[in-house]
C-alpha positions in Angstrom: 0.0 0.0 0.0 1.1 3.6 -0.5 3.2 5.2 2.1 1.0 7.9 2.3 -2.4 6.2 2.2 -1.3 3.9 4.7 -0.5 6.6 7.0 -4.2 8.5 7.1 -6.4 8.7 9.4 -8.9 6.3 7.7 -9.9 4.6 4.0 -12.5 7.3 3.4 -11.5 10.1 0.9 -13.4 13.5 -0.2 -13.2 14.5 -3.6 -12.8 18.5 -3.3 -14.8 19.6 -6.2 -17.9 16.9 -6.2 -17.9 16.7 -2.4 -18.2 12.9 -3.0 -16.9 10.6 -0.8 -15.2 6.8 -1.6 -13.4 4.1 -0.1 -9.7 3.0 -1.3 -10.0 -0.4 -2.5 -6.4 -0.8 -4.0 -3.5 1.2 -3.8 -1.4 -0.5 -5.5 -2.6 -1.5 -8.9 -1.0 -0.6 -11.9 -1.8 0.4 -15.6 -1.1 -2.3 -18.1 -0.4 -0.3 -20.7 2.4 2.0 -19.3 2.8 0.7 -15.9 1.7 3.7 -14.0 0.8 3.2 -10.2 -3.4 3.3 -9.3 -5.6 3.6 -7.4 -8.8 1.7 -7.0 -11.5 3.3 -5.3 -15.6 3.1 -4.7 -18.2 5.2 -4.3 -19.5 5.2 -1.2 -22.9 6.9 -2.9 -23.7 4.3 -5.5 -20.6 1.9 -4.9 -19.3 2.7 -8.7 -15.8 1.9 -8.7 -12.7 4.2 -10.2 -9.5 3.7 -11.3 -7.2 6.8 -11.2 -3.2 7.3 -11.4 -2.0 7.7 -8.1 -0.4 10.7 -8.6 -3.4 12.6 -9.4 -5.4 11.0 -6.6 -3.1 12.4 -3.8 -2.8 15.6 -5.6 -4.4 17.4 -3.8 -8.2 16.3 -5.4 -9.0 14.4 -2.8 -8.8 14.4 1.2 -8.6 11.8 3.6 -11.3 12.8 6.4 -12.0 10.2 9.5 -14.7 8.6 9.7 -16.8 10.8 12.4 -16.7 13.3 9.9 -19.1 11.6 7.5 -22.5 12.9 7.5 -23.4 12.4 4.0 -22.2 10.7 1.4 -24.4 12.1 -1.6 -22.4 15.0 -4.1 -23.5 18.9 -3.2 -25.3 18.6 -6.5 -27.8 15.6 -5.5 -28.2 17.3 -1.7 -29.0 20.6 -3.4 -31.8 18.6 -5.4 -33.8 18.0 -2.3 
């Protein structure tokens, strides 16, 4: 696993723009085509599952956030809906 993902607080990431939260399945997957390192992760919303290079994942688009910190796993966009 990641050195850094190991080392949060728990397995539940915020995306910063959607507000959407998810799971980390795999750390340590890799693209067959050029080898890059992935990550695997669900949606905690509708359990759709993601694959994105790990160097964009802990870029700064998502944050790690502990678990008491959930409230409410649906996007701004579907609360606003209501």
């Amino acid at each position: 696993m990641n050195t850094q993902i190991k080392e949060m607080q728990s397995r539940i990431w915020q995306h910063i723009k959607s507000g959407g939260l998810y799971t980390v399945l795999f750390d340590d997957a890799f693209r067959e085509h050029d080898m890059t390192k992935c990550v695997v992760y669900q949606s905690l919303w509708d359990g759709q599952v993601f694959v994105r290079p790990a160097d964009e994942f802990l870029d700064g688009r998502f944050r790690n956030i502990a678990v008491d910190e959930v409230t409410d796993c649906r996007t701004e966009e579907e609360r606003d809906e209501l």
